[in-house]
PDBQT receptor file of N, H, CA, C and O in Angstrom, charges set to zero:
ATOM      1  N   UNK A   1      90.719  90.765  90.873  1.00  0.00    +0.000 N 
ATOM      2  CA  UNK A   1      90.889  90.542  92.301  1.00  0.00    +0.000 C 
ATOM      3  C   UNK A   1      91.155  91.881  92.986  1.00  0.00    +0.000 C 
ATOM      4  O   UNK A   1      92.090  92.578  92.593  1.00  0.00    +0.000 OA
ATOM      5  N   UNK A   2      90.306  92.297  94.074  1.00  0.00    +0.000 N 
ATOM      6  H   UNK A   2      89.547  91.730  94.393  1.00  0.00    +0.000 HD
ATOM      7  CA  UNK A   2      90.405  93.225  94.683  1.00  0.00    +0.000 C 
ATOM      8  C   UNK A   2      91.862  93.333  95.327  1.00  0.00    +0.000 C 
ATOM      9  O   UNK A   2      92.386  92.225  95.440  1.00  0.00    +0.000 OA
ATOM     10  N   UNK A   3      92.598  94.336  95.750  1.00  0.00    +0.000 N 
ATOM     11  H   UNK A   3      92.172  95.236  95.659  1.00  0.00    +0.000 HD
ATOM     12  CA  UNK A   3      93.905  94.884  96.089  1.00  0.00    +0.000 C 
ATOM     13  C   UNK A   3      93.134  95.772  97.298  1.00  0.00    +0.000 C 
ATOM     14  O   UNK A   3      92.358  96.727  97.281  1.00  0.00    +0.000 OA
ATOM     15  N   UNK A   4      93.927  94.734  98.647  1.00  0.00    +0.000 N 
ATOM     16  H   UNK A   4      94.558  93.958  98.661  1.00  0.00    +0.000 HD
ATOM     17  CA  UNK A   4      93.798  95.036  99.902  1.00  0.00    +0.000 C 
ATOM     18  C   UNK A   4      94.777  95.847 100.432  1.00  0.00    +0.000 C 
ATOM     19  O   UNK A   4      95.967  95.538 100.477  1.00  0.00    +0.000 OA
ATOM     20  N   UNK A   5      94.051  97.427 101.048  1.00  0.00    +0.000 N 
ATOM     21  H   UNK A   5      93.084  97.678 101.011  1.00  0.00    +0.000 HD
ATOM     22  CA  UNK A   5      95.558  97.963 101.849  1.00  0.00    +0.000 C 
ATOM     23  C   UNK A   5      95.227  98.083 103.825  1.00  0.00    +0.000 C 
ATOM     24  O   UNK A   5      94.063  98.133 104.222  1.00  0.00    +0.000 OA
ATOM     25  N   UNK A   6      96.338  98.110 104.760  1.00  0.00    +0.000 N 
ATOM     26  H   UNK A   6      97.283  98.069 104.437  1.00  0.00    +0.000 HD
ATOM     27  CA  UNK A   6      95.838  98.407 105.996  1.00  0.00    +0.000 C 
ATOM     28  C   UNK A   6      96.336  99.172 106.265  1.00  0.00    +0.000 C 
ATOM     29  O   UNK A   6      97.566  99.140 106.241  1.00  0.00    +0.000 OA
ATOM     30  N   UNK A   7      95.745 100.120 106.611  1.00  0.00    +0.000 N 
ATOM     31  H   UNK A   7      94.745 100.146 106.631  1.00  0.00    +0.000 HD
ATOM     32  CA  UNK A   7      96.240 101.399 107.875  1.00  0.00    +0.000 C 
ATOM     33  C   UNK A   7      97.028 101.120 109.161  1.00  0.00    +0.000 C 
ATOM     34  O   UNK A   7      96.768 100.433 110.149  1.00  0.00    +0.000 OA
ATOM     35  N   UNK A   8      97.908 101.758 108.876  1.00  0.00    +0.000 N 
ATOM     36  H   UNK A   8      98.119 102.317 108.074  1.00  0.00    +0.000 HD
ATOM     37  CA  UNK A   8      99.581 101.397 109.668  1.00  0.00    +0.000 C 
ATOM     38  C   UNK A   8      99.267 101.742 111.228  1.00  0.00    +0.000 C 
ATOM     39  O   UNK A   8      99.962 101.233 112.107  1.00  0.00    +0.000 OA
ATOM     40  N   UNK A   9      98.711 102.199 111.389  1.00  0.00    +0.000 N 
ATOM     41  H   UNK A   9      98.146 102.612 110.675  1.00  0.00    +0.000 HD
ATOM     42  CA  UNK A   9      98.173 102.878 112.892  1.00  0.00    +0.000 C 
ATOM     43  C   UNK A   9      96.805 102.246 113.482  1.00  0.00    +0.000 C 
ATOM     44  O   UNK A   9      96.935 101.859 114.643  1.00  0.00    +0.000 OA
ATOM     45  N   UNK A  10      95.569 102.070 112.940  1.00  0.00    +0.000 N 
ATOM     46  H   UNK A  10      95.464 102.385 111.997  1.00  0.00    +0.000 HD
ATOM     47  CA  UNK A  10      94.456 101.955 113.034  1.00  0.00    +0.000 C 
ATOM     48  C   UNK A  10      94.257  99.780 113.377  1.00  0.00    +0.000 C 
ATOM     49  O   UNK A  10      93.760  98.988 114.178  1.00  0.00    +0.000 OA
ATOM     50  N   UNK A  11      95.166  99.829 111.929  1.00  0.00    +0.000 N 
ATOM     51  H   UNK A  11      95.569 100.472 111.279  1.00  0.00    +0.000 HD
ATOM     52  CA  UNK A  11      95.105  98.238 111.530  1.00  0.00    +0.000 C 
ATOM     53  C   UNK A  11      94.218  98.099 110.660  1.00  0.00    +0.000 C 
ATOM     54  O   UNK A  11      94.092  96.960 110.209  1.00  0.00    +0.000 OA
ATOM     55  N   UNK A  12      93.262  99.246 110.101  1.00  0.00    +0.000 N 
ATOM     56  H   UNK A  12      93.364 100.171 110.468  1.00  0.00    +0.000 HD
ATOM     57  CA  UNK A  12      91.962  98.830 109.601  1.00  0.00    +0.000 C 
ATOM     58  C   UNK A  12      92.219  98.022 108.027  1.00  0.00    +0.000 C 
ATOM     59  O   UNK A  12      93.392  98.365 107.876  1.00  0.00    +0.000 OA
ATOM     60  N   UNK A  13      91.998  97.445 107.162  1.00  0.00    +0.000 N 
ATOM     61  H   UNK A  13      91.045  97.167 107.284  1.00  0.00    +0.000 HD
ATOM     62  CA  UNK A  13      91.825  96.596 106.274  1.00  0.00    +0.000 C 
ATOM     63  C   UNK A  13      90.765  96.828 105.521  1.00  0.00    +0.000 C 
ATOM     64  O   UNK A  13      89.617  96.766 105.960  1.00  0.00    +0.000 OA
ATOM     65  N   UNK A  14      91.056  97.110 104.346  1.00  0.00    +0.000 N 
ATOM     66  H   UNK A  14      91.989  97.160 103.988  1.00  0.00    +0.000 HD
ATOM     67  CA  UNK A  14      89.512  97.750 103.889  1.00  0.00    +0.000 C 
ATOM     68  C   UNK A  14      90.112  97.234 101.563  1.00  0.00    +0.000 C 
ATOM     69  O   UNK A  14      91.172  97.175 100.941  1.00  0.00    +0.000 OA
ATOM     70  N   UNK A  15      88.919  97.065 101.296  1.00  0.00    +0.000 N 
ATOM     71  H   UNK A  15      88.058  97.113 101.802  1.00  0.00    +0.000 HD
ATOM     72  CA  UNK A  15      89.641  97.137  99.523  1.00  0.00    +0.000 C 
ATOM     73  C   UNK A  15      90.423  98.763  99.352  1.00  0.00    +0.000 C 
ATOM     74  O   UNK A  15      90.362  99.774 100.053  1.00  0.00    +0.000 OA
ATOM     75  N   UNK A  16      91.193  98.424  98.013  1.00  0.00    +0.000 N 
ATOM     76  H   UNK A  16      91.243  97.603  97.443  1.00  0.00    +0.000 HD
ATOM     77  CA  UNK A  16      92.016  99.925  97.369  1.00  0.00    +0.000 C 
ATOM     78  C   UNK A  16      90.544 100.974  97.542  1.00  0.00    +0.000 C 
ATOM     79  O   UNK A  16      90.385 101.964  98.257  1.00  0.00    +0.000 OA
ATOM     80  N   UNK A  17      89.507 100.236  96.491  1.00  0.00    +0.000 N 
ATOM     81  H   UNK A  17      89.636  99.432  95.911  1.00  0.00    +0.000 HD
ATOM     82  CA  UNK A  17      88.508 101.267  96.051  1.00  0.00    +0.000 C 
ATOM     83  C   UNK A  17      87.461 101.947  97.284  1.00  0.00    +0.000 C 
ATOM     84  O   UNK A  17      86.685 102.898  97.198  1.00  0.00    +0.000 OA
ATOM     85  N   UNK A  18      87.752 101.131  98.341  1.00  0.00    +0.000 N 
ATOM     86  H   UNK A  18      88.382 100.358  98.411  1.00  0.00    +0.000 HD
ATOM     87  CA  UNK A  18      86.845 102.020  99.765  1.00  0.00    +0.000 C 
ATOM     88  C   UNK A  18      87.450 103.078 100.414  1.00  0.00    +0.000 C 
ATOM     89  O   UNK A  18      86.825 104.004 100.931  1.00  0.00    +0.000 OA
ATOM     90  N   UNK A  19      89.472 102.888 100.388  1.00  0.00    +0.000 N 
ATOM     91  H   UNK A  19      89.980 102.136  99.968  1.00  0.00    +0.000 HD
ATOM     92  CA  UNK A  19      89.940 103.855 101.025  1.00  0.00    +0.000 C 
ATOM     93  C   UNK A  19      89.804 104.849  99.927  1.00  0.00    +0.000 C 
ATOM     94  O   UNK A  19      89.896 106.033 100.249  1.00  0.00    +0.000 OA
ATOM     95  N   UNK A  20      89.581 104.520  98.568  1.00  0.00    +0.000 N 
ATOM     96  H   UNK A  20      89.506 103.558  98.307  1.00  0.00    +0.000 HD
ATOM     97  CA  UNK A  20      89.595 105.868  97.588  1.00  0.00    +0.000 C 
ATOM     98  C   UNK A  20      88.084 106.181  97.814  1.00  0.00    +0.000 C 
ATOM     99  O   UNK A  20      87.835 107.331  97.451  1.00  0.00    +0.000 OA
ATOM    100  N   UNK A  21      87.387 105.756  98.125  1.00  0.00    +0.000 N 
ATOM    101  H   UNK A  21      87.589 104.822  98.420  1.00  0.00    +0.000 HD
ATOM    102  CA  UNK A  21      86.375 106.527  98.455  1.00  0.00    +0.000 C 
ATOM    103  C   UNK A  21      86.404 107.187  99.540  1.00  0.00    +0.000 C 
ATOM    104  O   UNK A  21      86.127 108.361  99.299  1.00  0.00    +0.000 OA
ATOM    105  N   UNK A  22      86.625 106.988 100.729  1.00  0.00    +0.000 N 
ATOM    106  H   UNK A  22      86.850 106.033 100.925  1.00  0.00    +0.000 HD
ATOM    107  CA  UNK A  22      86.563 107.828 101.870  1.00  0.00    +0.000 C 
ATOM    108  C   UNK A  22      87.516 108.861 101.945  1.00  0.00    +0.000 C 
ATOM    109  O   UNK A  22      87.464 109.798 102.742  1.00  0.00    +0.000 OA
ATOM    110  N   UNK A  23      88.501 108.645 100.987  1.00  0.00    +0.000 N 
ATOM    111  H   UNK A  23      88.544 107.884 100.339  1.00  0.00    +0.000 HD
ATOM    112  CA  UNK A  23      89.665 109.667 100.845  1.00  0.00    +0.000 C 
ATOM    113  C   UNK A  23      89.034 111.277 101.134  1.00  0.00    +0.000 C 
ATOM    114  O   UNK A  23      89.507 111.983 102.025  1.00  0.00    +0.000 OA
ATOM    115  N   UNK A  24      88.248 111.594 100.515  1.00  0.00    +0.000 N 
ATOM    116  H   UNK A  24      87.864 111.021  99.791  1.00  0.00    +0.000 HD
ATOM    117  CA  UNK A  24      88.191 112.907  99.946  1.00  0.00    +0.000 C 
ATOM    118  C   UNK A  24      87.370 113.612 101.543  1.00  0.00    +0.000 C 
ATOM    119  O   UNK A  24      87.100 114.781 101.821  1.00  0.00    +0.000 OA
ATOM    120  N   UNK A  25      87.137 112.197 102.419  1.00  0.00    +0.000 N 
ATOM    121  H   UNK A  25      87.357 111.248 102.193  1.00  0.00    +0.000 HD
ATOM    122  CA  UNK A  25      86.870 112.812 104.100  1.00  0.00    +0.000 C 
ATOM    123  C   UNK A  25      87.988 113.070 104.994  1.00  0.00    +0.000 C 
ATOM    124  O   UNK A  25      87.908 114.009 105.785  1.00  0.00    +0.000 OA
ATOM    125  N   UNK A  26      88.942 112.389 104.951  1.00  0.00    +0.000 N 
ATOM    126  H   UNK A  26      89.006 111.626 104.308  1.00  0.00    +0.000 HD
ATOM    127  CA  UNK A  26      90.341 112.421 105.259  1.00  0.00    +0.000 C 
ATOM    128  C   UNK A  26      90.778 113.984 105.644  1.00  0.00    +0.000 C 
ATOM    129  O   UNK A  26      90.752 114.875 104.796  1.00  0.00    +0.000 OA
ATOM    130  N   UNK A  27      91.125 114.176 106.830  1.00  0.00    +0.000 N 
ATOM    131  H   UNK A  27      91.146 113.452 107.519  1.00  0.00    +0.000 HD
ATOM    132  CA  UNK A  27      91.400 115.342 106.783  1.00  0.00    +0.000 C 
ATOM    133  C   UNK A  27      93.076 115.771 106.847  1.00  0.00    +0.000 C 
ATOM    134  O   UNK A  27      93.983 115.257 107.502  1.00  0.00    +0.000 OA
ATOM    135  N   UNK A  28      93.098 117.353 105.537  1.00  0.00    +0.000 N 
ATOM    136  H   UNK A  28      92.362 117.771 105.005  1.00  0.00    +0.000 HD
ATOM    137  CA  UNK A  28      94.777 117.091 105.574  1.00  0.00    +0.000 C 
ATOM    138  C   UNK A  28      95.141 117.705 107.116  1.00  0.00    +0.000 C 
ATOM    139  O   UNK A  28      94.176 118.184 107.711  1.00  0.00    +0.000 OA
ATOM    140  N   UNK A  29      96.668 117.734 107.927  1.00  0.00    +0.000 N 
ATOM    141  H   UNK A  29      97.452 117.345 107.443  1.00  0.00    +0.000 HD
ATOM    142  CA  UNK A  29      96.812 117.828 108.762  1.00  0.00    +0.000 C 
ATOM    143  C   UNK A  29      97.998 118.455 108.547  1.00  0.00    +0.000 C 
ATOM    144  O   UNK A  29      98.561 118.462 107.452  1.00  0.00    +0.000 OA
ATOM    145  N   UNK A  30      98.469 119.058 109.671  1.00  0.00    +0.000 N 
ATOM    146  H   UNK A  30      98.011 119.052 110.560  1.00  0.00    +0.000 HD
ATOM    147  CA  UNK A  30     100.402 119.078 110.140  1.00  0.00    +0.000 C 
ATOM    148  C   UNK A  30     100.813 118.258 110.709  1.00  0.00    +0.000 C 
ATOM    149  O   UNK A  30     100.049 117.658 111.466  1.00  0.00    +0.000 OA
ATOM    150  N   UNK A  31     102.107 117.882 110.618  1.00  0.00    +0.000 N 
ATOM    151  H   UNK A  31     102.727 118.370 110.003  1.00  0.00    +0.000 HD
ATOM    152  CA  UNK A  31     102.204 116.954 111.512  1.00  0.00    +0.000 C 
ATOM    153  C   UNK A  31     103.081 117.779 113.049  1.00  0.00    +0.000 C 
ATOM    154  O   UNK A  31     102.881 118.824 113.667  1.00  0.00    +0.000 OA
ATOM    155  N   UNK A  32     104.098 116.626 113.174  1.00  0.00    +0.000 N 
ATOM    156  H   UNK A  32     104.260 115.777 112.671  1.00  0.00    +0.000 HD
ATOM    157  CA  UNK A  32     105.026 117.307 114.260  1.00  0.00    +0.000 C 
ATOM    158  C   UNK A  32     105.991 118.425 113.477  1.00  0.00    +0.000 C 
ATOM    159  O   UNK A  32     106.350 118.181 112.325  1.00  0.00    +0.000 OA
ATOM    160  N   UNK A  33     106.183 119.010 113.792  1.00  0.00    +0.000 N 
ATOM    161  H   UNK A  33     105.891 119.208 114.728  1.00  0.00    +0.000 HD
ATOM    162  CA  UNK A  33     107.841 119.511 113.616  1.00  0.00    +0.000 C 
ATOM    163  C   UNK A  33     107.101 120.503 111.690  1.00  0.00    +0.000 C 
ATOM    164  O   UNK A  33     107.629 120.823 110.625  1.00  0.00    +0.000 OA
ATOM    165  N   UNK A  34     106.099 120.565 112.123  1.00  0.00    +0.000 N 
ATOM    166  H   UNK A  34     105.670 120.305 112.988  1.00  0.00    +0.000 HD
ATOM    167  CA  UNK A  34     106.042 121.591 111.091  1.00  0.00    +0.000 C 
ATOM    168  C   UNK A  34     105.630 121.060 109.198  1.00  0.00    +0.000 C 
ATOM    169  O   UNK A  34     105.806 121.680 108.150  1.00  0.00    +0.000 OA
ATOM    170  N   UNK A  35     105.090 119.787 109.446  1.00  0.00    +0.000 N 
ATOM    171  H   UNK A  35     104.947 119.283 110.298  1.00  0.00    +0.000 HD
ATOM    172  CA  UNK A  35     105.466 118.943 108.152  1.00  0.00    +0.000 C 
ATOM    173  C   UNK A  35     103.567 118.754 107.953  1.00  0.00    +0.000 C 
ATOM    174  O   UNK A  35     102.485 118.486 108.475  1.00  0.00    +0.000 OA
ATOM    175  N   UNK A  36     104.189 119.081 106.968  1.00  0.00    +0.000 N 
ATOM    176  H   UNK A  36     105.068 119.299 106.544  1.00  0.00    +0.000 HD
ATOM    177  CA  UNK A  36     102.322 118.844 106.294  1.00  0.00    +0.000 C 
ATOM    178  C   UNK A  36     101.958 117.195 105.517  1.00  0.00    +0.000 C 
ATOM    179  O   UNK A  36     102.759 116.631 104.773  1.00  0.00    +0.000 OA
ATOM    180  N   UNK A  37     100.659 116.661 105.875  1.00  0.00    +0.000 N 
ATOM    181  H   UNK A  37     100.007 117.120 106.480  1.00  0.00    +0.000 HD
ATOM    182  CA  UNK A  37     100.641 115.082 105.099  1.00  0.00    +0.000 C 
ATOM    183  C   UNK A  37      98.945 115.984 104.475  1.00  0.00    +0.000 C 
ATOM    184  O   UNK A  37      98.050 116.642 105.004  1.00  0.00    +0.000 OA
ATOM    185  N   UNK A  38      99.270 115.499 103.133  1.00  0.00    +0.000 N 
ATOM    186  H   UNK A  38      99.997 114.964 102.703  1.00  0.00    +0.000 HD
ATOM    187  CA  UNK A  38      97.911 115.571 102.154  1.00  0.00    +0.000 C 
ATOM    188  C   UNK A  38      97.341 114.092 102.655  1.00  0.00    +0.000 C 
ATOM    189  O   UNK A  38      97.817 113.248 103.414  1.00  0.00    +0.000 OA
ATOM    190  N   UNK A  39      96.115 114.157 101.895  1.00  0.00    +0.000 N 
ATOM    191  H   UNK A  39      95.728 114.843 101.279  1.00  0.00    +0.000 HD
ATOM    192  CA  UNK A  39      95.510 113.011 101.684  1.00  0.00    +0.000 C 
ATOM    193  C   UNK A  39      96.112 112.173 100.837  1.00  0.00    +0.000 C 
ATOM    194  O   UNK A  39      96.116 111.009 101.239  1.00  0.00    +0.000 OA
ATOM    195  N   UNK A  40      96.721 112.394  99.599  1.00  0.00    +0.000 N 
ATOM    196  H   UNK A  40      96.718 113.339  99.272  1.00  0.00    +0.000 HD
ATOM    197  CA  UNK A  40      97.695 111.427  98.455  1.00  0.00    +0.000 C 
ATOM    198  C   UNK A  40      98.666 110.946  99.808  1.00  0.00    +0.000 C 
ATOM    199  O   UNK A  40      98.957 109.750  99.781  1.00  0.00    +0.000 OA
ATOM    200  N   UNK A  41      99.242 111.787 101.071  1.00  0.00    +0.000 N 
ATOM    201  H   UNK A  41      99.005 112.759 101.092  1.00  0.00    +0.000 HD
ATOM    202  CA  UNK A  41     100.417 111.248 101.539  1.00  0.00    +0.000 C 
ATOM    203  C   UNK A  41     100.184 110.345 102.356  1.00  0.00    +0.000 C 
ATOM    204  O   UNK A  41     100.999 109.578 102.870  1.00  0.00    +0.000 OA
ATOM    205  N   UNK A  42      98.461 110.433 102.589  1.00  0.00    +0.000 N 
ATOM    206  H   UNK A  42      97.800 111.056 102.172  1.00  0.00    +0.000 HD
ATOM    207  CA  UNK A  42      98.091 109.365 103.799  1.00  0.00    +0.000 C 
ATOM    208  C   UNK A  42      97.795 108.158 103.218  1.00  0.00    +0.000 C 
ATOM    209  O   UNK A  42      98.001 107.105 103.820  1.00  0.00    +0.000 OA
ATOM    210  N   UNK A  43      97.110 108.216 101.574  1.00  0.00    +0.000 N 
ATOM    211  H   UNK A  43      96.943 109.072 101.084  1.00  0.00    +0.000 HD
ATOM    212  CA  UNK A  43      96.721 107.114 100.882  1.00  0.00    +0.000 C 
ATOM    213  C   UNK A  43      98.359 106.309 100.741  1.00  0.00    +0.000 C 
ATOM    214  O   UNK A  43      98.381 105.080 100.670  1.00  0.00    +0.000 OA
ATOM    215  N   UNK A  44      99.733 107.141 100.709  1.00  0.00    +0.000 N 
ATOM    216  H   UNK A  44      99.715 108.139 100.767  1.00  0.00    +0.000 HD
ATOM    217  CA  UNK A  44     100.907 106.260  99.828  1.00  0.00    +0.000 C 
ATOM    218  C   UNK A  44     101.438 105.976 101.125  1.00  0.00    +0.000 C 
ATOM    219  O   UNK A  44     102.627 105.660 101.121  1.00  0.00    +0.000 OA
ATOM    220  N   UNK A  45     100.718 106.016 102.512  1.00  0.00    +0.000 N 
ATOM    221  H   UNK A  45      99.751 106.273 102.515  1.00  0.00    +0.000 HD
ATOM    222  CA  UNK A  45     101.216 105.577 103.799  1.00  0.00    +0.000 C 
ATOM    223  C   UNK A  45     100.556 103.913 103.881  1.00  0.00    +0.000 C 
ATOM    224  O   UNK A  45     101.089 103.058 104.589  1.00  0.00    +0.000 OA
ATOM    225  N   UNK A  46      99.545 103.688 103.190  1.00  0.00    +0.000 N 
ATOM    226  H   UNK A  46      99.112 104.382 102.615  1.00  0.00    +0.000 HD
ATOM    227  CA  UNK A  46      98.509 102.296 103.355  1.00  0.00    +0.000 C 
ATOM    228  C   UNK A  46      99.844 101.342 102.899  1.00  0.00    +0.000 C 
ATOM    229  O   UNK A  46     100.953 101.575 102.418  1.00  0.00    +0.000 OA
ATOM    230  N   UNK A  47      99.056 100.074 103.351  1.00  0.00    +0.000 N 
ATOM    231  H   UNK A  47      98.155  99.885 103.742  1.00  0.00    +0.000 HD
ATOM    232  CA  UNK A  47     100.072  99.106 103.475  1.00  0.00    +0.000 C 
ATOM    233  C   UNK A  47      99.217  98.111 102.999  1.00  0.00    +0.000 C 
ATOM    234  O   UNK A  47      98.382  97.509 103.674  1.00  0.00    +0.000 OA
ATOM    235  N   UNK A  48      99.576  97.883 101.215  1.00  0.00    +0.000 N 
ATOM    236  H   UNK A  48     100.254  98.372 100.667  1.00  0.00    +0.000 HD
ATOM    237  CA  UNK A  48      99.041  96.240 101.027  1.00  0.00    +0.000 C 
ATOM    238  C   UNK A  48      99.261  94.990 101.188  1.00  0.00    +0.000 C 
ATOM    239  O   UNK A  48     100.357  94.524 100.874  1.00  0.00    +0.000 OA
ATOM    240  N   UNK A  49      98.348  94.271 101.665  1.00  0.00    +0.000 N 
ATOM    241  H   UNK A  49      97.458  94.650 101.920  1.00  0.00    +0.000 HD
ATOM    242  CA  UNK A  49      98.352  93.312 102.184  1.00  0.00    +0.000 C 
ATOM    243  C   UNK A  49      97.428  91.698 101.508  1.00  0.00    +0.000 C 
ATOM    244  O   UNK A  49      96.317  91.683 100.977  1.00  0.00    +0.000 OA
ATOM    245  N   UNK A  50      98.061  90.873 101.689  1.00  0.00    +0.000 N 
ATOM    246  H   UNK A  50      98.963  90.885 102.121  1.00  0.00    +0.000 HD
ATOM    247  CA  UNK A  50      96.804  89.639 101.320  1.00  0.00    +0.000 C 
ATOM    248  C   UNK A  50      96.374  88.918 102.471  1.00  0.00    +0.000 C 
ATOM    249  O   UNK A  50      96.643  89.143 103.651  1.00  0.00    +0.000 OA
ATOM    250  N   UNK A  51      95.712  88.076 102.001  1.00  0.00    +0.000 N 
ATOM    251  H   UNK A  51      95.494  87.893 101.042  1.00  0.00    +0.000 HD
ATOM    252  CA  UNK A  51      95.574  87.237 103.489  1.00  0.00    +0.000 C 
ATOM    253  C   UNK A  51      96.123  85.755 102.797  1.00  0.00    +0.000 C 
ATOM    254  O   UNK A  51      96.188  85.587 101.580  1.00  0.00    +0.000 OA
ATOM    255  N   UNK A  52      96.407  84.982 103.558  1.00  0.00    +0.000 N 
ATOM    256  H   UNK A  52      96.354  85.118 104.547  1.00  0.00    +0.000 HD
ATOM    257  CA  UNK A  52      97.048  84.354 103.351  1.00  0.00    +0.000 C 
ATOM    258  C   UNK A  52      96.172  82.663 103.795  1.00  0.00    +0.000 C 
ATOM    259  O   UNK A  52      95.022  82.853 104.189  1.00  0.00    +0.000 OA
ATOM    260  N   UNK A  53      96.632  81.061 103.756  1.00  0.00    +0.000 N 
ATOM    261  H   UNK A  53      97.567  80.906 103.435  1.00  0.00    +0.000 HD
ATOM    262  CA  UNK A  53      95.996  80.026 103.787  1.00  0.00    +0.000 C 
ATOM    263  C   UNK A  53      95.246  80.105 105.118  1.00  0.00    +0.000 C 
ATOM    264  O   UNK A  53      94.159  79.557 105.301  1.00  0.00    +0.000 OA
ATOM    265  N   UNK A  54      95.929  80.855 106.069  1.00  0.00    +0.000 N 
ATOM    266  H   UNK A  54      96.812  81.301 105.920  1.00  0.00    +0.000 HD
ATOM    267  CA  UNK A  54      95.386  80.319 107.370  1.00  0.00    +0.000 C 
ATOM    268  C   UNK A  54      94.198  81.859 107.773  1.00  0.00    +0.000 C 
ATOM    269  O   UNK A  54      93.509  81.957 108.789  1.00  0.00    +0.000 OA
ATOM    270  N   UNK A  55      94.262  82.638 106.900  1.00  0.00    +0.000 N 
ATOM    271  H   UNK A  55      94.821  82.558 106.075  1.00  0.00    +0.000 HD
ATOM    272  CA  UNK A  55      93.442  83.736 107.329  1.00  0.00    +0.000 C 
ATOM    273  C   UNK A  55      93.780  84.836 107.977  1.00  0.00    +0.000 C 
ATOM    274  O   UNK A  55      92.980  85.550 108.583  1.00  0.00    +0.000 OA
ATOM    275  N   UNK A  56      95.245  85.069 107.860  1.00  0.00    +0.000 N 
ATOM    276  H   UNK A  56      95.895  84.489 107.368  1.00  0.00    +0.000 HD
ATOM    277  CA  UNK A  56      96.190  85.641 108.382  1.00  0.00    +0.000 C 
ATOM    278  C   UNK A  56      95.948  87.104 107.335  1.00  0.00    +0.000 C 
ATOM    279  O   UNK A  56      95.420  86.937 106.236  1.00  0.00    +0.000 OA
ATOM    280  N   UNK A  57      96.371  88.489 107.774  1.00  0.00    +0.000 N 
ATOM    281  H   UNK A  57      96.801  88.625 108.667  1.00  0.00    +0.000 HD
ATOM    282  CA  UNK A  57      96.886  89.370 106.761  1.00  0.00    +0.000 C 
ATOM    283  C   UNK A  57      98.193  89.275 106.825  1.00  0.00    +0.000 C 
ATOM    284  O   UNK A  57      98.777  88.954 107.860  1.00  0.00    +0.000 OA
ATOM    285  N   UNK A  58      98.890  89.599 105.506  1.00  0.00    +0.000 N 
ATOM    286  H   UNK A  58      98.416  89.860 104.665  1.00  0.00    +0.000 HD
ATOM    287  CA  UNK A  58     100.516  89.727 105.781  1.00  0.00    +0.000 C 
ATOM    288  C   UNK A  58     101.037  91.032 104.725  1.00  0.00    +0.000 C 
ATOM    289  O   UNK A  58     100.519  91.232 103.626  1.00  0.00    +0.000 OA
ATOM    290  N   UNK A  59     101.719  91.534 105.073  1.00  0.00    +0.000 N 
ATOM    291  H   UNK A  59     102.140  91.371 105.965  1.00  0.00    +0.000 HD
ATOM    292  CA  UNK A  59     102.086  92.675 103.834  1.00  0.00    +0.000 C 
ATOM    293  C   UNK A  59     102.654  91.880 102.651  1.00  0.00    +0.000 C 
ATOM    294  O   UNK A  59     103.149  90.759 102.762  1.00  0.00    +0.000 OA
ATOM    295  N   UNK A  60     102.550  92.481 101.655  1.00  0.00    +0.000 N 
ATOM    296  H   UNK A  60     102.148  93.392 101.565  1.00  0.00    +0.000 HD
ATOM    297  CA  UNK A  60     102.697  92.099 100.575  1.00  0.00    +0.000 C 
ATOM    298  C   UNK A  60     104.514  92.261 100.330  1.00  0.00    +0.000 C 
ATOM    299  O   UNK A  60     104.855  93.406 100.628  1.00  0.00    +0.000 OA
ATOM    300  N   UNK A  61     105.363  91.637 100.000  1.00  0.00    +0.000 N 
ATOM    301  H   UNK A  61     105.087  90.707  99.758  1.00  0.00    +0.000 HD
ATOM    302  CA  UNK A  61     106.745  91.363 100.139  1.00  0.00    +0.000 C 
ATOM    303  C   UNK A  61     107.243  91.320 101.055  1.00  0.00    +0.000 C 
ATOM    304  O   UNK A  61     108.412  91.697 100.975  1.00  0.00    +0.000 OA
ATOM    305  N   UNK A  62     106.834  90.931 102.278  1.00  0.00    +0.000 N 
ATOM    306  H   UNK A  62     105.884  90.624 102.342  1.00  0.00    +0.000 HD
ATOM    307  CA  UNK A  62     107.331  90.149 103.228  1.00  0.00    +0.000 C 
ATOM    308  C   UNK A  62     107.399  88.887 102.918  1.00  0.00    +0.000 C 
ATOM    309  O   UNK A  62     106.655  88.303 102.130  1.00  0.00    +0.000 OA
ATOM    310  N   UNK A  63     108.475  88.337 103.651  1.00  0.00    +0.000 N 
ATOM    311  H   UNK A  63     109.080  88.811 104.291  1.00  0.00    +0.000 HD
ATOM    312  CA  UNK A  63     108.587  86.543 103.526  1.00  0.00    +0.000 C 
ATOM    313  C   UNK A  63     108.951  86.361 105.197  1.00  0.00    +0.000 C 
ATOM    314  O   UNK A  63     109.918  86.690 105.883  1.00  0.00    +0.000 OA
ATOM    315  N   UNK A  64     107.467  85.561 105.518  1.00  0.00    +0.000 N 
ATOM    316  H   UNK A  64     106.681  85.294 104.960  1.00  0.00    +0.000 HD
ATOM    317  CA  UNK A  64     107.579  84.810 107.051  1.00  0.00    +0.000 C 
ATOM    318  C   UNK A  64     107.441  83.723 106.632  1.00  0.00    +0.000 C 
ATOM    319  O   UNK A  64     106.612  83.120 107.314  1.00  0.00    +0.000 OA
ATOM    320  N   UNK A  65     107.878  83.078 105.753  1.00  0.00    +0.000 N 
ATOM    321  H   UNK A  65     108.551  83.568 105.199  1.00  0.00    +0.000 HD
ATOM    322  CA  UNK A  65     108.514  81.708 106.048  1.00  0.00    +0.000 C 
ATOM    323  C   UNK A  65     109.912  80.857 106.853  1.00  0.00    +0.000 C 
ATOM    324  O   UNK A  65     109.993  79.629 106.814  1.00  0.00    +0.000 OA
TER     325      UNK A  65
């Protein structure tokens, strides 16, 4: 079973193995205040997720019940 992550900013939703593919386009950056994010720091920023009965995404250890 594929392992879904979403981009915390974007929302985008994509499988593990597509953001590891596009990874290596990813560009590294600075951020504010002088702080550098690699690409590993943007991939361990993704947020997995399932979808759930009604078609919902939800992060994975959340409980909205």
């Amino acid at each position: 079973m594929a392992r879904y992550l979403k981009h915390p900013v974007s929302g985008a939703i994509q499988a593990e193995e597509k953001w590891l593919e596009e990874m290596p386009t990813w560009q590294e950056r600075a951020l504010d205040q002088g702080k550098f994010k690699s690409r590993e720091q943007q991939f361990a920023d993704l947020i997995e997720v399932v979808e759930d009965e009604n078609g919902e995404w939800i992060a994975v250890g959340t409980d909205d019940e």
